[in-house]
C-alpha positions as a Markdown table, in Angstrom:
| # | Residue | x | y | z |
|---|---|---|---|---|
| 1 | Unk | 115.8 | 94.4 | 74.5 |
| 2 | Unk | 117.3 | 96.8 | 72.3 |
| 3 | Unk | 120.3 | 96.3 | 69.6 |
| 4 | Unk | 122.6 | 98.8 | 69.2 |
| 5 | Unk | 125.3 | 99.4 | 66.8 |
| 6 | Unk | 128.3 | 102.3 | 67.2 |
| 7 | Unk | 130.3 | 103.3 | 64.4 |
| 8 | Unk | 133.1 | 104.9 | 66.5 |
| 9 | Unk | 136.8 | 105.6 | 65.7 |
| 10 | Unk | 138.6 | 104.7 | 69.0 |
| 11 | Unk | 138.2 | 102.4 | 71.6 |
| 12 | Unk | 138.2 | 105.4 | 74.4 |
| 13 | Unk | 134.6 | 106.4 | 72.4 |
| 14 | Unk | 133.5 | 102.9 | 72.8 |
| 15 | Unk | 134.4 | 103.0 | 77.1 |
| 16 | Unk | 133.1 | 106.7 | 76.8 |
| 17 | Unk | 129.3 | 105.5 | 75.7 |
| 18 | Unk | 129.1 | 101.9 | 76.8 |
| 19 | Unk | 128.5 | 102.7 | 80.4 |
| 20 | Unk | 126.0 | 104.7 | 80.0 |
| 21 | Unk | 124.2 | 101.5 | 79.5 |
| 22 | Unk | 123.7 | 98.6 | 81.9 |
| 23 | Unk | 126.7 | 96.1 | 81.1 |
| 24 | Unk | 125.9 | 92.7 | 80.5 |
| 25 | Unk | 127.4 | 89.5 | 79.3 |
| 26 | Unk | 125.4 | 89.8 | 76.2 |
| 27 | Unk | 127.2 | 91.0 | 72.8 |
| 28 | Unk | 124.8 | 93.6 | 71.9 |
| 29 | Unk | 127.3 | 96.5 | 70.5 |
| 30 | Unk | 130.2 | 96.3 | 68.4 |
| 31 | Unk | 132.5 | 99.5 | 67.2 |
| 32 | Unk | 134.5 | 99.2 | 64.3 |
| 33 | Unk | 136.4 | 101.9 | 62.5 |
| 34 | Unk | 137.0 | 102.3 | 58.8 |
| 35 | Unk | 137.4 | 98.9 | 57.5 |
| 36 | Unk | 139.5 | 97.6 | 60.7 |
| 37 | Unk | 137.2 | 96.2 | 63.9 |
| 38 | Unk | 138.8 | 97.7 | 67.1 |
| 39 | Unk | 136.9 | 97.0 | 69.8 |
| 40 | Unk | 133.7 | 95.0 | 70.6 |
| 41 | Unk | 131.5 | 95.9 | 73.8 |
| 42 | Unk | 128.9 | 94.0 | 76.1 |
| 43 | Unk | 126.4 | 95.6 | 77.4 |
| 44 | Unk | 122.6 | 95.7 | 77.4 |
| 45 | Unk | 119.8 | 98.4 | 77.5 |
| 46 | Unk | 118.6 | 99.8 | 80.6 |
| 47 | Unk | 115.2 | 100.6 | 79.0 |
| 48 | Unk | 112.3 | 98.7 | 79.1 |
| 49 | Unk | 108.6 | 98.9 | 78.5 |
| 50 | Unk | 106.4 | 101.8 | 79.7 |
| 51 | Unk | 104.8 | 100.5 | 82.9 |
| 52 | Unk | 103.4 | 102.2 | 86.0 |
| 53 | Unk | 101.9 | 100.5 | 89.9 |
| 54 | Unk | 99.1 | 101.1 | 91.1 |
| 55 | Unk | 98.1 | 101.5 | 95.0 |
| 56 | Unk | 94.8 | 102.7 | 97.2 |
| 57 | Unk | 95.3 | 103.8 | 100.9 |
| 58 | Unk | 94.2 | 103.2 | 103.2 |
| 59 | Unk | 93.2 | 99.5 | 102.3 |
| 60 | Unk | 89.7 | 99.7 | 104.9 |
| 61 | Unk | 87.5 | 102.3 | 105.1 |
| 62 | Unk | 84.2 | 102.6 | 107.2 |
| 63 | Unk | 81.1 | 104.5 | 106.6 |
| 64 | Unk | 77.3 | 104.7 | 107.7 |
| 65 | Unk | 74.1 | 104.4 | 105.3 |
| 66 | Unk | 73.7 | 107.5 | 103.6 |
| 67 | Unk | 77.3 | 108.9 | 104.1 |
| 68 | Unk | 80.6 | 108.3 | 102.4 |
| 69 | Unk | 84.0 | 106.8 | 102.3 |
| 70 | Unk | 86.9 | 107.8 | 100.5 |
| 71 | Unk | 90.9 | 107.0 | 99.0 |
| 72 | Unk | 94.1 | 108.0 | 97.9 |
| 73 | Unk | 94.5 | 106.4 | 94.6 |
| 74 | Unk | 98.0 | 107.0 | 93.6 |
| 75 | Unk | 99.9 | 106.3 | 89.7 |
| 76 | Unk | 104.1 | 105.7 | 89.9 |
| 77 | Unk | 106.0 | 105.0 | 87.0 |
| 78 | Unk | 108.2 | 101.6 | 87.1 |
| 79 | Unk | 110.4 | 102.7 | 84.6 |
| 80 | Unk | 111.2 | 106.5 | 84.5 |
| 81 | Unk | 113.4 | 106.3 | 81.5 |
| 82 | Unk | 110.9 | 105.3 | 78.9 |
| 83 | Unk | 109.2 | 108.6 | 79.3 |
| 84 | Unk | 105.5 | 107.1 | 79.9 |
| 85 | Unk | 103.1 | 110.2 | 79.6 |
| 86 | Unk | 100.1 | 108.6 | 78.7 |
| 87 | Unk | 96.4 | 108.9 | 80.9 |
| 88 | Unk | 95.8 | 106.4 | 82.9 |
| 89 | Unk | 92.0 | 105.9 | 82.9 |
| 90 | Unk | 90.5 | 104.8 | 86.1 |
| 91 | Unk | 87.2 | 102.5 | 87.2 |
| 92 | Unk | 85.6 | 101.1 | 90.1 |
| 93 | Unk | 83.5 | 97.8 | 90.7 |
| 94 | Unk | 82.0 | 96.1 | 93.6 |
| 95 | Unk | 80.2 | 99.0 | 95.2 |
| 96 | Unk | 77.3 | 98.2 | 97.6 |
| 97 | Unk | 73.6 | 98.1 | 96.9 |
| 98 | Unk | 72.9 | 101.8 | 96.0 |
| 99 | Unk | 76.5 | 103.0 | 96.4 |
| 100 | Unk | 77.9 | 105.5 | 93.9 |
| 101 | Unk | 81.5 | 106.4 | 93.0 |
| 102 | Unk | 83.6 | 109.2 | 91.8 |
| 103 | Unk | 87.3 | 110.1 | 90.7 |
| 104 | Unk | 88.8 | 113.2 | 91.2 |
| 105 | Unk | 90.8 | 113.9 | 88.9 |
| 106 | Unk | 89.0 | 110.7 | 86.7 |
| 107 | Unk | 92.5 | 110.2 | 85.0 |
| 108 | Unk | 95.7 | 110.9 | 85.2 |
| 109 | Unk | 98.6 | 112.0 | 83.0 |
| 110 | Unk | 101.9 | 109.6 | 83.6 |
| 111 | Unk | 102.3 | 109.9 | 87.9 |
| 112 | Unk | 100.0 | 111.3 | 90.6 |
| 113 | Unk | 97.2 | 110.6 | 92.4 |
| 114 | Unk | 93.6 | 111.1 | 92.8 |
| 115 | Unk | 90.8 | 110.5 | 95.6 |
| 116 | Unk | 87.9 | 107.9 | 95.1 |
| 117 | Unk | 85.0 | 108.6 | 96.9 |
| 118 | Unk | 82.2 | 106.1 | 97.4 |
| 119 | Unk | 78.8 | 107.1 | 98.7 |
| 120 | Unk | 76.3 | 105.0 | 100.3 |
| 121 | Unk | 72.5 | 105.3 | 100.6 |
| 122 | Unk | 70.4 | 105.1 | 103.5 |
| 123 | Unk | 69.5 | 101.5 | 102.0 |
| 124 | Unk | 72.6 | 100.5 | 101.7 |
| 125 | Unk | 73.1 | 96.9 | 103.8 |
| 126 | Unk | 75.6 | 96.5 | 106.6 |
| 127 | Unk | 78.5 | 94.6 | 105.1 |
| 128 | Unk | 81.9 | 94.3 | 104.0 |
| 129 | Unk | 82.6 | 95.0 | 100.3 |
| 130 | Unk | 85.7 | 94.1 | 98.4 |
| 131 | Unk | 85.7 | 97.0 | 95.8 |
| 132 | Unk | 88.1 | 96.5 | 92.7 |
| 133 | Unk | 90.1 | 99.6 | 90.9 |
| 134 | Unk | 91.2 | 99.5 | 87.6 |
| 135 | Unk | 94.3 | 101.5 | 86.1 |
| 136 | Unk | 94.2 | 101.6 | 82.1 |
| 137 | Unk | 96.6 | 103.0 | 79.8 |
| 138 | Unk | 96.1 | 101.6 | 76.4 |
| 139 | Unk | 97.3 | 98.1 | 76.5 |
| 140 | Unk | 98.2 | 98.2 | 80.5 |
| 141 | Unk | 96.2 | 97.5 | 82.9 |
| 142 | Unk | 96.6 | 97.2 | 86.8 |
| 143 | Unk | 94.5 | 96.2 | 89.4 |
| 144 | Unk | 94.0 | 96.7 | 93.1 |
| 145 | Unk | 91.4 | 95.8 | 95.7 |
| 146 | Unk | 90.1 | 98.1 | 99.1 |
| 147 | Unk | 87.6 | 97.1 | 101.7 |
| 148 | Unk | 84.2 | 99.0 | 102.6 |
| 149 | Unk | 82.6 | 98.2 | 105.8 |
| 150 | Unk | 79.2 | 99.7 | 105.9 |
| 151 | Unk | 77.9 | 99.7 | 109.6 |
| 152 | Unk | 75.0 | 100.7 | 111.4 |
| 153 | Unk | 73.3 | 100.9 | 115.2 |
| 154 | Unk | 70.0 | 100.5 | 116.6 |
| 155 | Unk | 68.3 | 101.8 | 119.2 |
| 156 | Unk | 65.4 | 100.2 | 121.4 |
| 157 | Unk | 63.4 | 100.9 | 124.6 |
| 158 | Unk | 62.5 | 99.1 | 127.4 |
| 159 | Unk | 59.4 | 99.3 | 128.1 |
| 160 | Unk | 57.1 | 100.7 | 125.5 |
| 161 | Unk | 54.7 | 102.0 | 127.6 |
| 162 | Unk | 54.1 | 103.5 | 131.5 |
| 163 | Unk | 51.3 | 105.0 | 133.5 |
| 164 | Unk | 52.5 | 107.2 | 136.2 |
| 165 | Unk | 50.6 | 110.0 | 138.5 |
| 166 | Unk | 51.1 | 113.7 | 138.1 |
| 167 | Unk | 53.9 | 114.7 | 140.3 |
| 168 | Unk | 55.9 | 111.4 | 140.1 |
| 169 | Unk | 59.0 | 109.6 | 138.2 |
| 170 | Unk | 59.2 | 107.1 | 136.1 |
| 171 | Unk | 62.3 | 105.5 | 133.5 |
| 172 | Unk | 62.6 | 103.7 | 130.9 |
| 173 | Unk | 65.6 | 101.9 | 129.7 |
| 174 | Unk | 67.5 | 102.7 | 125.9 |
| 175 | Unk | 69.3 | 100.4 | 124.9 |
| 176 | Unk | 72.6 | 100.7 | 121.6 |
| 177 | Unk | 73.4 | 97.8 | 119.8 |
| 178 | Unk | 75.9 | 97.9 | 117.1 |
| 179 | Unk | 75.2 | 96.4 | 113.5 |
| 180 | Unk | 78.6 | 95.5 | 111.4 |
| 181 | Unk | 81.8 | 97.3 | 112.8 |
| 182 | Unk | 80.1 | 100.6 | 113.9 |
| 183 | Unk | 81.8 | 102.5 | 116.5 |
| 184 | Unk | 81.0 | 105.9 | 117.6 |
| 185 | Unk | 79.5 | 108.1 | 120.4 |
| 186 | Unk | 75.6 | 108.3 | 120.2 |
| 187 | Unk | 74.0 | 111.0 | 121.6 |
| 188 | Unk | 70.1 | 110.6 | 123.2 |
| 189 | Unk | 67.4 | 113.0 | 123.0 |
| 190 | Unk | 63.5 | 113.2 | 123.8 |
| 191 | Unk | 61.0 | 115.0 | 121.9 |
| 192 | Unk | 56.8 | 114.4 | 122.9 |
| 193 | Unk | 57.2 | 115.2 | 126.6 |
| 194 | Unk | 54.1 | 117.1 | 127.8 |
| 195 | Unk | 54.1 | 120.6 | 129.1 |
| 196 | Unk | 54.7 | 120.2 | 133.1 |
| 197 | Unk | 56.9 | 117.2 | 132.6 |
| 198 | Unk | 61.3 | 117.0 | 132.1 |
| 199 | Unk | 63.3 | 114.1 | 131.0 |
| 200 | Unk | 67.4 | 113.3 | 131.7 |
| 201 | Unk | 69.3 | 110.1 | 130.1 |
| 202 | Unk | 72.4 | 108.9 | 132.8 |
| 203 | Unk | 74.9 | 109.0 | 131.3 |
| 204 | Unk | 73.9 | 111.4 | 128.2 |
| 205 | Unk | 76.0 | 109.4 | 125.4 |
| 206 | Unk | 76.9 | 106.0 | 124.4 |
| 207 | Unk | 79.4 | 104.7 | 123.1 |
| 208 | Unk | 79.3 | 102.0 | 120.4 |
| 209 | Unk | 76.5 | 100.1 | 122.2 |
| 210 | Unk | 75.1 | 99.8 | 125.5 |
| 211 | Unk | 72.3 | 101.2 | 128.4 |
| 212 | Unk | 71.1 | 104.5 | 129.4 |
| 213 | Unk | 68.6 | 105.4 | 131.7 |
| 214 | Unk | 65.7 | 107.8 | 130.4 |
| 215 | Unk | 63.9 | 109.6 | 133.6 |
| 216 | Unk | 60.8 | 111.1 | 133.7 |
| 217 | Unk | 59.2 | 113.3 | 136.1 |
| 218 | Unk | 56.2 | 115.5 | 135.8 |
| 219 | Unk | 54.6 | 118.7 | 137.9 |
| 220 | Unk | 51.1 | 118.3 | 139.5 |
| 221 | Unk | 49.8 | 120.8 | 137.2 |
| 222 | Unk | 50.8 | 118.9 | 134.3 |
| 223 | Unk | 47.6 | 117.8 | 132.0 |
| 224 | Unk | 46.2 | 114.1 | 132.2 |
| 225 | Unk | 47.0 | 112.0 | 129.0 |
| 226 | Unk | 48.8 | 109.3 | 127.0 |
| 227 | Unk | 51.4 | 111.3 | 125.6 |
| 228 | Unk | 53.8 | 109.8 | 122.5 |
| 229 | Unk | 57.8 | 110.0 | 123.1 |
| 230 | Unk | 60.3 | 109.7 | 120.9 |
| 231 | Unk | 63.7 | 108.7 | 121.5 |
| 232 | Unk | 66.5 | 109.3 | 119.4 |
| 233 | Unk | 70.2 | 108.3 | 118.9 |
| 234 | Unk | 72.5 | 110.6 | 116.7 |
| 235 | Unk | 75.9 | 109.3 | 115.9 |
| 236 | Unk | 78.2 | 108.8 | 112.8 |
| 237 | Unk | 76.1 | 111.2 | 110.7 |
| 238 | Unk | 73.1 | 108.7 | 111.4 |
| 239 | Unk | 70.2 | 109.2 | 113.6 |
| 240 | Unk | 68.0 | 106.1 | 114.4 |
| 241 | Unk | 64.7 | 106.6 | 116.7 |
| 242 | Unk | 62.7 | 104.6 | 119.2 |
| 243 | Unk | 59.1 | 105.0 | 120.2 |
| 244 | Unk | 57.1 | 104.4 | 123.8 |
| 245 | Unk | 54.1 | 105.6 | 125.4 |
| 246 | Unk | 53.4 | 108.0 | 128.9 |
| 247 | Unk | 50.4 | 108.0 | 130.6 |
| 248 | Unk | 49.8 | 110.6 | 133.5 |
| 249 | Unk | 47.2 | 109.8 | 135.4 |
């Protein structure tokens, strides 16, 4: 709280000044003229300390092994009229297992915002992590708290081998299962058919987890041999593969 004394000459310069200030029931300023008081005020100080929030949006954010995530970190002054300016330095804990983090801008001056970005690695677990931001201007300090979820898929096929004749079908079933909170289209392809032979998945894409069906069929001409397919599923900036044999007999 701040004391204030006025030396003024009338009372009209007392009620001129005084409400510029908040009034109050507290006797913090008195005006006296030259040797004779003439009017005593009550009012308190509208200014306080320097002080500024703190906020992250959005509060949950997702992202894949290997890709990244990011915030709005935004600085607002509580109290305008004190004239904080100062930086207001900015941290991070709680990242993942191999995550990294960067500010940008790393600090700002007084109000504003800046964006946090976290990356992951392709190691990273599947999880949700509470991560901790830290606002620090000399003797302040605020804190607030986002979520990372870090999900995954996988991909399997059913069965892992088939012998078939030239000149006939065959399928095998591929199957999306989701790891965490991952949702997002996945879209199949082959590689390792042999010359003389074509593939189709029905339907083409999945998405967040289920079945396809992978069809194989192959011309007469088509060479004899135990052939290695692999299947993959792209999705999320991920791509996760399955393996199975083809015998044409």
């Amino acid at each position: 709280m701040i004391s204030v004394v006025l030396q003024l000459a009338t009372a009209a310069a007392l009620a001129y000044h005084a409400p510029s200030v908040a009034e109050s029931n507290t006797p913090l300023i008195s005006a006296r003229g030259y040797r004779t008081p003439l009017v005593a005020g009550f009012f308190q100080s509208t200014l306080g300390q320097p002080d500024f929030s703190l906020s992250a949006t959005p509060s949950f954010q997702s992202a894949t092994p290997g890709n990244s995530a990011s915030y709005s970190v935004t600085i607002t002054l509580t109290n305008a009229t004190t004239g904080f300016y100062g930086d207001v330095a900015l941290t991070v804990e709680g990242l993942p297992p191999g995550g990294t983090s960067r500010f940008s801008p790393s600090s700002i001056r007084g109000s504003g915002s800046s964006t946090l970005s976290i990356l992951t690695s392709s190691s990273t677990p599947v999880g949700n992590y509470t991560v901790t931001i830290t606002a620090t201007a000399g003797p302040i300090i605020h804190v607030t708290q986002v979520t990372l979820a870090v999900s995954d898929f996988s991909i399997s096929i059913a069965p892992t081998s088939r012998n078939v004749l030239r000149g006939a079908m065959t399928s095998y079933t591929v199957s999306i299962k989701p790891l965490g909170s991952f949702m997002a289209t996945i879209h199949l392809n082959l590689a390792g058919l042999p010359s003389g032979a074509r593939s189709s998945f029905k339907p083409a894409s999945i998405s967040n987890s289920g079945t396809t069906t992978l069809t194989i069929s192959s011309r007469q001409s088509a060479l004899a041999g135990t052939y290695s397919l692999i299947v993959r599923g792209v999705g999320a900036g991920i791509t996760r593969s399955a393996a199975a044999s083809l015998t044409l007999q």
